[in-house]
N, C-alpha and C positions, 0 to 999 in steps of 0.2 A: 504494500500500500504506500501512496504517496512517495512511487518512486521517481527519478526524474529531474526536471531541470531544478525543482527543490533539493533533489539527492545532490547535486552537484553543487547547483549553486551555496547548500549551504555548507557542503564538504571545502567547496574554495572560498566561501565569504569572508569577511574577515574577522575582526576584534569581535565583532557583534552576534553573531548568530549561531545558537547552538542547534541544530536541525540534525539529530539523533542516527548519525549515518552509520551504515555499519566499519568498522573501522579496518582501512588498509592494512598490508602485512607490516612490519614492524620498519622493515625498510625500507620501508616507502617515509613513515613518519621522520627514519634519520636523514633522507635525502633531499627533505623540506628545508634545513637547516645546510646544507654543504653545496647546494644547484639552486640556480634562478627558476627552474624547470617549471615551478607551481605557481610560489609568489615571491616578487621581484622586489626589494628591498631600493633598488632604485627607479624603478617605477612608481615608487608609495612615496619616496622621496619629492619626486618628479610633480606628481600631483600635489602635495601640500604645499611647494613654491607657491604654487598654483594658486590654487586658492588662496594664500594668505599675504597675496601681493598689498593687497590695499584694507584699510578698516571696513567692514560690512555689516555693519548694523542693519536689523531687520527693515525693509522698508525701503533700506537705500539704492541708489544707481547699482553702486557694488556688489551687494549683494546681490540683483538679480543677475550681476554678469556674469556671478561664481553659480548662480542657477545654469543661466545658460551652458555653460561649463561642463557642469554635471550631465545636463540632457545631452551633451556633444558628446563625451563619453559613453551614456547610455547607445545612443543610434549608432555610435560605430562602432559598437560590440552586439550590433541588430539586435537590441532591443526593442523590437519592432513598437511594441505596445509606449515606450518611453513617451510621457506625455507630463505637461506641466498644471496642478490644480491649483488656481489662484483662488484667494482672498482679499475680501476690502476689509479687515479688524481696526480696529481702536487702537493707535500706538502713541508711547509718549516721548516729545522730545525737548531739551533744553531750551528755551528762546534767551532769557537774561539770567543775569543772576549782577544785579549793581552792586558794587564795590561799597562797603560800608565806610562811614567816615572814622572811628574810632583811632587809639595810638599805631596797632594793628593792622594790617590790611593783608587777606591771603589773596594769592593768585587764586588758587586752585587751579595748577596748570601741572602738566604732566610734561618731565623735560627729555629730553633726546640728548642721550650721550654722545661724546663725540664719536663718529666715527661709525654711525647708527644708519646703516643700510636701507632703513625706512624712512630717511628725513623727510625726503622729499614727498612722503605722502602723512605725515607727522600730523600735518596742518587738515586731515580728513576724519582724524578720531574727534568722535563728539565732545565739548567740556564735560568734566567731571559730572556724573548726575544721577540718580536713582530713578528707575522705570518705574511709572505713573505715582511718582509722587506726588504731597498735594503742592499748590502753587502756594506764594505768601511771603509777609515779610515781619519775622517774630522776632521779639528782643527778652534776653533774659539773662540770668545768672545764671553757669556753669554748673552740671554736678557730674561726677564721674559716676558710673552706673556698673564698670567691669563691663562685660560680656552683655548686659541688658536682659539679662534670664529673669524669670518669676523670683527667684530665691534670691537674688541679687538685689531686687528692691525689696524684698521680706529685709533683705543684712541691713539698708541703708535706713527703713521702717524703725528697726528695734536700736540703730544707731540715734533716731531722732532727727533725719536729716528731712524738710521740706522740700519735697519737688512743685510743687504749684507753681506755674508759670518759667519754670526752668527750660533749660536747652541742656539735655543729656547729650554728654559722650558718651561712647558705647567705643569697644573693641570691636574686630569681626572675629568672629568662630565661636562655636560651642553651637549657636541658634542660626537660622535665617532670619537674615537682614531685613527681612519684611516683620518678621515678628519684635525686632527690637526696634521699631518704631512702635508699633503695636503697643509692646508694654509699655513703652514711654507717654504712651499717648493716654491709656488707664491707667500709669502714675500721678496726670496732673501735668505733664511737661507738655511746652507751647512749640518744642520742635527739637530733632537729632542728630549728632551729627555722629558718622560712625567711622571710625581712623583706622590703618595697620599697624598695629603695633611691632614693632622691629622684634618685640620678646618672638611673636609667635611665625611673624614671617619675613624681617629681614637677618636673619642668623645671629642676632644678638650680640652683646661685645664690644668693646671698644675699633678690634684690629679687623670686625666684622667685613667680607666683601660682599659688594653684590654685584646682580646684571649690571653690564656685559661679563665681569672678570667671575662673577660666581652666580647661582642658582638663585640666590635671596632677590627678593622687591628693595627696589632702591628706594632713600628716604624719601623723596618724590612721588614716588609710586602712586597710584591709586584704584583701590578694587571697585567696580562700576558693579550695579545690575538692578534685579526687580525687587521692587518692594510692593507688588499684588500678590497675595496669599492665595489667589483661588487659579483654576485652569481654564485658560481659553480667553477670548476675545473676553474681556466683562460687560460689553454693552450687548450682547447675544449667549448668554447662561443658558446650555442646556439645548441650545437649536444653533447650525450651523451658518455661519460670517459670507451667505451668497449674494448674488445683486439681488436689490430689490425687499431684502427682509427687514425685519422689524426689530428695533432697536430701542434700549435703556438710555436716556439722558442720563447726560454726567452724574445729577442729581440722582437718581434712580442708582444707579450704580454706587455712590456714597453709602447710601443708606443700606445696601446690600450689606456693604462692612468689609469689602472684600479690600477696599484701598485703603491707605494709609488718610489718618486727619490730620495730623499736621504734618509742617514741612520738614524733611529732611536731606542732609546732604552728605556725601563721603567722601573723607578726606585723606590724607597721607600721614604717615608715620613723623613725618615732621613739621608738619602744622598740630599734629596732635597731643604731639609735647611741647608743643608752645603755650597752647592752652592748657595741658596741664599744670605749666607752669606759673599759671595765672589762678589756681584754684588754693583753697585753705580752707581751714575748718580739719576733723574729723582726722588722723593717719588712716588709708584706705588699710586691709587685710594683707598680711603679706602674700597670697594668693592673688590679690588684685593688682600687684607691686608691676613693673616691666623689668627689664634686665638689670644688671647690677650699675650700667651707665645711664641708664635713662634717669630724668630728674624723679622725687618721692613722689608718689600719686597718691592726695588727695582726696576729698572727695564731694567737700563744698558745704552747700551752694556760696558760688564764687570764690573772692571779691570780682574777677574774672567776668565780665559781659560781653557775652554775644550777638550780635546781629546778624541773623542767618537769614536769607534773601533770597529765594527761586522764584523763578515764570516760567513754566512749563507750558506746551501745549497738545489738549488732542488733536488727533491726524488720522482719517481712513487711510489708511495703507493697502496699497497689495504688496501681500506679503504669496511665494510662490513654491510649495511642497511639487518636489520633481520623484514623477512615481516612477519606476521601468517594471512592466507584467511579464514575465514567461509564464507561458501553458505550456503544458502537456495533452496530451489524449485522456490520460485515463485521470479521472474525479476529478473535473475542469471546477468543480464547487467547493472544490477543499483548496486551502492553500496557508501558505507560512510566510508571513511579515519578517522582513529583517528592517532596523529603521536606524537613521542618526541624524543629527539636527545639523545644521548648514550655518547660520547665523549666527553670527561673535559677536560681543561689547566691541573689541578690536579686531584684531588682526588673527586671534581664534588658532594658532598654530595646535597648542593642547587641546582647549576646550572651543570648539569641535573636532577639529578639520583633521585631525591626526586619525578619526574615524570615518571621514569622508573619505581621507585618501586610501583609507583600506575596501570602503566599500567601490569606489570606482574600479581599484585593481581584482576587487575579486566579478564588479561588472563583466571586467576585460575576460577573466577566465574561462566564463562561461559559454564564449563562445569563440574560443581559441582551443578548441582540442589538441595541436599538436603541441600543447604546453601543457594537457594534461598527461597523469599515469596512466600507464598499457590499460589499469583496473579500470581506468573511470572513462575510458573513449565512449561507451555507449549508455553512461547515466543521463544522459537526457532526451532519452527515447519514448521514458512513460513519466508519469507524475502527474498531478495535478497543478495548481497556481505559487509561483513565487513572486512576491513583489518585494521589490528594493526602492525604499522609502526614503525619499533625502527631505527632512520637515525643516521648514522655516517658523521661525520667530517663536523658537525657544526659551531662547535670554526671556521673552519679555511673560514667560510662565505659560510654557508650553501647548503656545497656539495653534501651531500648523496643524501637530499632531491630532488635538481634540479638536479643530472644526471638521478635519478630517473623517474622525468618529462620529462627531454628532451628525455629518451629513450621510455619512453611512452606516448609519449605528445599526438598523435590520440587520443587512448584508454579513455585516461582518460578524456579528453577535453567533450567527449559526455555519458561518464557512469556515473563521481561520483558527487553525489547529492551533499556534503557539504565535507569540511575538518577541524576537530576540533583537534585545538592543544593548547598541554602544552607543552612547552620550560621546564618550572620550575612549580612545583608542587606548593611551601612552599617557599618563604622569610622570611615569619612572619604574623602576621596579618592584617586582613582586604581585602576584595575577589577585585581582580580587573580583569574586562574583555574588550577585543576587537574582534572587530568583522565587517563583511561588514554588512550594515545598515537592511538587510531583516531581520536579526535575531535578533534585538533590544529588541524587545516584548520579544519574546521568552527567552530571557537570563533573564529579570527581570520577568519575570513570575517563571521561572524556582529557581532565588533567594529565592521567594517567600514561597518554599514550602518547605526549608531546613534548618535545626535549626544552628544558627550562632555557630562556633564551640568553640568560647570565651565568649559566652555568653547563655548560656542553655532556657530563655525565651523570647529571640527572634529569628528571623529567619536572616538568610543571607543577605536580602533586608532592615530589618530594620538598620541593621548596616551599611549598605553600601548605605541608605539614611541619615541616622544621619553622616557619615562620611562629612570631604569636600571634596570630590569629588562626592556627592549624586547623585550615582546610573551612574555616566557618565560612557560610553560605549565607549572605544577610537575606533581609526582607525587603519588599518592593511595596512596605505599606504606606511611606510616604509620596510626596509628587514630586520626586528631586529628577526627573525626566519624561521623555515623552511614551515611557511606559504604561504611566498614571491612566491615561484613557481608556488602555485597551484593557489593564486591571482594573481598575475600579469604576470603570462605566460600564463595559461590556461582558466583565469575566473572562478574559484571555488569558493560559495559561503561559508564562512571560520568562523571560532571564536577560540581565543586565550583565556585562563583563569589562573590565578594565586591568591592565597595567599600574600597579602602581596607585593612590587614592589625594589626597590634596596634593599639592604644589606651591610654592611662595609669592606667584606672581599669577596667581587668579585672578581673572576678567581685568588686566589692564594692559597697557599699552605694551608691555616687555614679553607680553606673550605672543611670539612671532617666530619665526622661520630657526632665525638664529636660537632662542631658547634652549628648540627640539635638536637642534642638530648638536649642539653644546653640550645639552644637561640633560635632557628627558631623555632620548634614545639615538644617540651618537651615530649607532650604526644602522638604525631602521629595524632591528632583528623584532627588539619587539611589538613593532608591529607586525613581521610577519610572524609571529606565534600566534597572533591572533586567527589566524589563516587554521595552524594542525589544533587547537581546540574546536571551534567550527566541522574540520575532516573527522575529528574522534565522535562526534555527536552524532546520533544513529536514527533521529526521529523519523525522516523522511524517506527511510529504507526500508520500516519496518512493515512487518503484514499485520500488526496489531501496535499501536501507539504506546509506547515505552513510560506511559506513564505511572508511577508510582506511587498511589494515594495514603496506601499503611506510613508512609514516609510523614505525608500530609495528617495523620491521624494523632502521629506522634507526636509532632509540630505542635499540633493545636493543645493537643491532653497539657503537656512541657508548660503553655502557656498559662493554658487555664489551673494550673496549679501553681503558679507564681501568681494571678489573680488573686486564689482564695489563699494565698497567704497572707499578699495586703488587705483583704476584706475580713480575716477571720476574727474582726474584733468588732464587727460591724455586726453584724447578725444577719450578714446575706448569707444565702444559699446558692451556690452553684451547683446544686443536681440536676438539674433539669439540662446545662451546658452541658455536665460529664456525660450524661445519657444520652446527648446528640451526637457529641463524638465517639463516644461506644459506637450508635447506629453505622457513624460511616466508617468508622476500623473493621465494623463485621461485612459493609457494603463492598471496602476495598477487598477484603480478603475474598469473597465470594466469587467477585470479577477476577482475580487471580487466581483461582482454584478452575474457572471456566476455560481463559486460556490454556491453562497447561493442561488441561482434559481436552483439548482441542488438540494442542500440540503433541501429545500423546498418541493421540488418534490414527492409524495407519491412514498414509497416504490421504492427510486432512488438507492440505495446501490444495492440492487439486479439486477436491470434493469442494469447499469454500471458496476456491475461485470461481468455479460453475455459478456457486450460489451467494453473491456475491452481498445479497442483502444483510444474510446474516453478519457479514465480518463487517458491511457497514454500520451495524447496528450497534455490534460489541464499541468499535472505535467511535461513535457519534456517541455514548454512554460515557466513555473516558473523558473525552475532550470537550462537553457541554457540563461536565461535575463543574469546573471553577465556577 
């Protein structure tokens, strides 16, 4: 079942897609790594120039040229179906931000080192700004807030510190930046400004180096992005961004709660100690402290005032998702999504395009046979549907993807079998995945048979048990990508995979060509590992779908027994959960007891191909559980 240009394609896709193939001989897996034969390590190179020539913010010229790009690639690997689904969405962009008159004055400007390969397009990254921020111009007293978390204003609460009509600093990490406005804003503060702290992302230190000479965000730096909490267009919740539809006023949208109320802005590692500089009151925790050279933080309010000042404005955009369809003959109504998002704050080198340029190369493969192995000349002879998904205007909280869903939400709710995404190809080393719990096994099997790309005598799995995090498989229950839709709108059974998980120069201007080539992955290799995970993955080969629900059973029990530990003082009850999950541990094992009574069965392949209803029946029972 579901064999075909799915088998192939997701046997050569790249970072992204796990499509459950049956796995090559052993030597084929080492010749991935020692031959261009498969996937071409300067061809992935070749492509992310490409793309990350210029800044591409959703919306922009640019970006739709790195659209066109993509679709150029798709048709000259005959993707015949390769075609472009636009949208007009709600997007936000900078118009002013006036210079305040105080002792003070920030640029807010992001600088280009000498000798900086992008100057010449320097002057095309947008100012500093947060996606759909509100507009305004708020004056207050400083407080420092740490990280901006709930328990963070609990400490500053039982410290006695007033936030009422403050301007919180905030660090980034621990939360999203859309939430720590959020809490700032049900503190009582009139507006946010959120900084890089050098503790946690310019390497710390006095003799500290950074971009160009080293990996760290320089003190200039500045991390860009969205501060909308919810998915998709927000002025079309729930129905998809086509001409002609029906549309939320600003105001309407406000009240949703989905945007931020007051204004916020993000700033750099050294504007942000200058203003700490300016705060007293209170010694902050030494947990809240920055590196041993940074000046004592504080935590206020003031003597330190701010005047923080944005004019933002909304903008219909089309924004343009580039789909490419291969069919097969056989079950044209089944099919498996591989997807990654196209659109950067900047220049997007990591975050995206490191995963664009594996899916364009594994485009290429698919219809270049004589680069595939002797095994796979004839995997695209049956199969059902593969499409290769390149989504726009993720940054701005993962809109291509869900107008996408919501315009096809029927369709897709009962055809596609799985959706494997890569956000990001490459951070750096060490492979991390998530994924909903049937496909557990399958991802650590799939490790199993792929040579670790930093280390030539072991495999993917041994590194990624030797790691600490050994072999943990996260969850896909937040919206931190364009998985979110097809999990939690529709029930698609999903897996996310990366190289490597933060990096110090997220969402700003230093994430570009040079970065990757420097510091994320010198030689390309790992991106092409993304390539023999994908080959080890057996989903699309199989005559019954490799899903593994007792896995999922386990999963949940695991959970809900951490639940009723924090409730056992409560006087809740959760038998009625453990009894639902009993029902589907005895459902999974049932359906497993059928296959292999199947598989048992003399000469059953033949007999159930004849009869083809039934095995669609078993596998439409698997893949409709999520």
């Amino acid at each position: 079942m579901f064999k075909t240009a799915i088998t192939c394609l997701l046997a050569i896709a790249t970072s992204f897609f796990f499509l459950l193939l049956s796995p090559p001989p052993k030597s084929f897996y080492h010749s991935l790594y020692i031959s261009s034969s498969l996937s071409d390590n300067v061809s992935i190179s070749h492509h992310l120039k490409i793309l990350t020539r210029r800044p591409h913010v959703a919306g922009s010229e640019a970006n739709a040229e790195a659209a066109a790009y993509v679709l150029s690639v798709f048709t000259s690997c005959c993707i015949i179906k390769a075609h472009i689904a636009s949208y007009g969405v709600s997007l936000t962009y900078p118009v002013s931000r006036p210079p305040p008159e105080p002792p003070i004055t920030f640029s807010l400007r992001k600088e280009v080192y000498e000798g900086d390969p992008y100057a010449d397009v320097a002057d095309q990254v947008l100012p500093t700004f947060h996606g759909y921020a509100r507009s305004g111009t708020v004056t207050g007293p400083v407080v420092y807030v740490n990280y901006g978390r709930v328990e963070d204003y609990l400490t500053l609460k039982e410290m006695g510190v007033n936030l009422t009509g403050s301007i919180v600093l905030a660090r980034y990490g621990q939360i999203y930046r859309g939430d720590i406005v959020h809490n700032a804003f049900e503190a009582g503060a009139a507006g946010a400004l959120i900084f890089t702290d050098r503790k946690d992302y310019g390497g710390g230190g006095s003799d500290a180096k950074w971009f160009p000479d080293d990996k760290w965000m320089p003190p200039s730096g500045v991390q860009v992005g969205s501060v909308y909490d919810g998915a998709g267009d927000p002025t079309t919740p729930g129905w998809a961004s086509v001409e002609g539809c029906e549309r939320l006023s600003n105001e309407e949208v406000e009240k949703a709660g989905n945007v931020p109320l007051i204004p916020s802005l993000p700033i750099s590692a050294k504007d942000g100690e200058t203003i700490i500089g300016s705060i007293e009151g209170h010694m902050a925790h030494e947990d809240w402290q920055g590196d041993e050279y940074s000046p004592i933080y504080k935590v206020g309010p003031g003597p330190g005032v701010v005047n923080l000042s944005y004019t933002g404005e909304y903008v219909i955009a089309t924004i343009q998702n580039v789909i490419g369809i291969i069919t097969g003959p056989e079950e044209p109504d089944r099919f498996v999504i591989l997807g990654n998002h196209r659109d950067a704050w900047t220049f997007g080198a990591v975050d995206p395009n490191s995963a664009t340029a594996a899916l364009l190369e594994a485009s290429s493969l698919l219809y270049l046979p004589y680069r595939l192995p002797k095994d796979w000349k004839n995997c695209r002879k049956k199969g059902g549907i593969l499409a290769l998904c390149n989504w726009d205007a993720e940054e701005y909280r993962l809109i291509g993807s869900t107008e996408w869903v919501e315009e096809n939400r029927e369709m897709l709710a009962w055809r596609v079998v799985a959706y494997l995404n890569v956000d990001t190809a490459v951070y750096g080393p060490g492979f991390q995945a998530s994924a909903t719990p049937q496909l557990d096994e399958l991802l650590k099997q799939a490790a199993q048979q792929v040579q670790d790309p930093d280390n030539s005598s072991q495999t993917i799995y041994d590194a990624w048990v030797g790691s600490s995090n050994f072999a943990v498989i996260e969850r896909l229950g937040g919206g931190g990508s364009d998985y979110a839709a097809f999990v939690q709108h529709i029930g698609v059974p999903a897996a996310d995979i990366s190289f490597g998980t933060g990096y110090p120069v997220y969402h700003s201007m230093y994430d570009n060509f040079v970065w990757m080539e420097k510091f994320g992955d010198p030689m390309f290799q790992r991106h092409v590992a993304v390539f023999g995970v994908l080959l080890a993955l057996r989903l699309a080969d199989e005559e019954f779908l490799p899903f593994n629900y007792l896995s999922y059973a386990f999963e949940l029990q695991k959970s809900a027994k951490d639940l009723e530990n924090e409730v056992s003082d409560k006087g809740i009850s959760l038998l009625p959960l453990f009894k639902s999950i009993e029902e589907l541990a005895k459902a999974a094992t049932k359906i497993d007891n059928e296959k292999k009574a199947i598989e048992n069965t003399k000469g059953w392949a033949s007999t159930w191909k004849k009869d083809h209803s039934k095995l669609r029946e078993l596998n439409d029972r698997l893949m409709m559980a999520e």
